[in-house]
VEXKOL-601183 format. One record per residue (C-alpha): residue number from 1; chain; x, y, z. Coordinates in steps of 0.2 Angstrom, whole numbers, plus 5000, padded with zeros to 4 digits. Example, Ala and Ser with C-alpha at 12.3 -4.5 7.8 and 13.67 -1.06 7.14 Angstrom:
% VEXKOL-601183
  pos  unit    px    py    pz
    1     A  5062  4978  5039
    2     A  5068  4995  5036
This chain:
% VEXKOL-601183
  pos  unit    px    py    pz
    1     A  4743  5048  4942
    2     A  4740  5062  4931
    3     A  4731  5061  4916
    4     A  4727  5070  4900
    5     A  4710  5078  4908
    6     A  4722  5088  4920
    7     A  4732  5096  4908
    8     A  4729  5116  4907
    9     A  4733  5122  4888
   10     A  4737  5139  4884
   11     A  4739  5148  4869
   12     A  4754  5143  4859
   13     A  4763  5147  4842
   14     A  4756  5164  4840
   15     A  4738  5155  4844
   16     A  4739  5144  4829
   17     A  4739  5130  4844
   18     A  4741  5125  4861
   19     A  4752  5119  4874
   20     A  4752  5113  4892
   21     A  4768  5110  4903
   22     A  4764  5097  4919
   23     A  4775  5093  4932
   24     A  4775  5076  4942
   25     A  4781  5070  4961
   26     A  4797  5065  4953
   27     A  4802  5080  4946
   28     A  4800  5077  4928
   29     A  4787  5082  4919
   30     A  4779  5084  4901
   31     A  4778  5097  4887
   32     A  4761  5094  4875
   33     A  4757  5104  4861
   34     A  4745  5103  4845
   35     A  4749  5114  4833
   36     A  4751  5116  4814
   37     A  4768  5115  4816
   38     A  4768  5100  4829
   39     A  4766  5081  4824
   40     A  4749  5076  4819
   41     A  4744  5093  4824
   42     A  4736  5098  4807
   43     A  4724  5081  4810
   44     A  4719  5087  4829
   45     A  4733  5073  4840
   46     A  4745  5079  4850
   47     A  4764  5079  4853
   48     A  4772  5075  4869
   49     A  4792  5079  4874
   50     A  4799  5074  4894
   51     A  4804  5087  4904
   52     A  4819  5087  4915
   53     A  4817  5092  4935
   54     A  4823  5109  4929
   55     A  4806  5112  4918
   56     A  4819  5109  4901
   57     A  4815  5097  4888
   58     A  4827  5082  4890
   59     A  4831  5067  4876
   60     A  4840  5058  4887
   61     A  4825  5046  4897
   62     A  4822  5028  4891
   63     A  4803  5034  4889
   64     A  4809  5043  4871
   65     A  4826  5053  4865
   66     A  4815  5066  4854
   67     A  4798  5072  4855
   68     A  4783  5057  4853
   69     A  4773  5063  4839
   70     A  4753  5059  4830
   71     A  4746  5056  4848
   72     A  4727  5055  4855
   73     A  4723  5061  4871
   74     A  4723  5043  4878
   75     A  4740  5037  4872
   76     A  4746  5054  4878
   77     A  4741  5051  4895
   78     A  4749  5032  4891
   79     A  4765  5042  4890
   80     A  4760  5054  4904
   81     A  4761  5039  4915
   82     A  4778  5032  4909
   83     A  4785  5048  4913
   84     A  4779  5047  4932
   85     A  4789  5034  4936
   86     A  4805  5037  4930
């Protein structure tokens, strides 16, 4: 399983944050970003939207039909994980 320690964030938002994109064995994958913008970014957690096997965000999983905001690393990788086995 993949886990927040293997995501690879770049620059985002014009470098007022970051983001890192992951894809997993089933073909979905994750979008996470902190940013000022994002939620709970101004107080350092994270926000985590599924993407579909196309690389697209997608609401339309049982794991969340928006974006999960106000995340820490570990309950970002908790969502990471729900994501993997769809």
């Amino acid at each position: 399983m993949k886990t927040f320690k293997d995501l690879e964030f770049n620059s985002f938002n014009h470098g007022d944050g970051v983001q890192a994109k992951i894809m997993f064995e089933n073909g979905f994958g994750a979008s996470v970003v902190k940013s000022s913008f994002s939620y709970g970014g101004k107080n350092g957690l994270y926000e985590i939207a599924v993407l579909d096997t196309d690389g697209e965000l997608t609401y339309d999983t049982y794991v969340t039909n928006d974006v999960i905001g106000h995340l820490t690393p570990e309950q970002v990788t908790e969502t990471m994980a729900f994501i993997q086995v769809l």
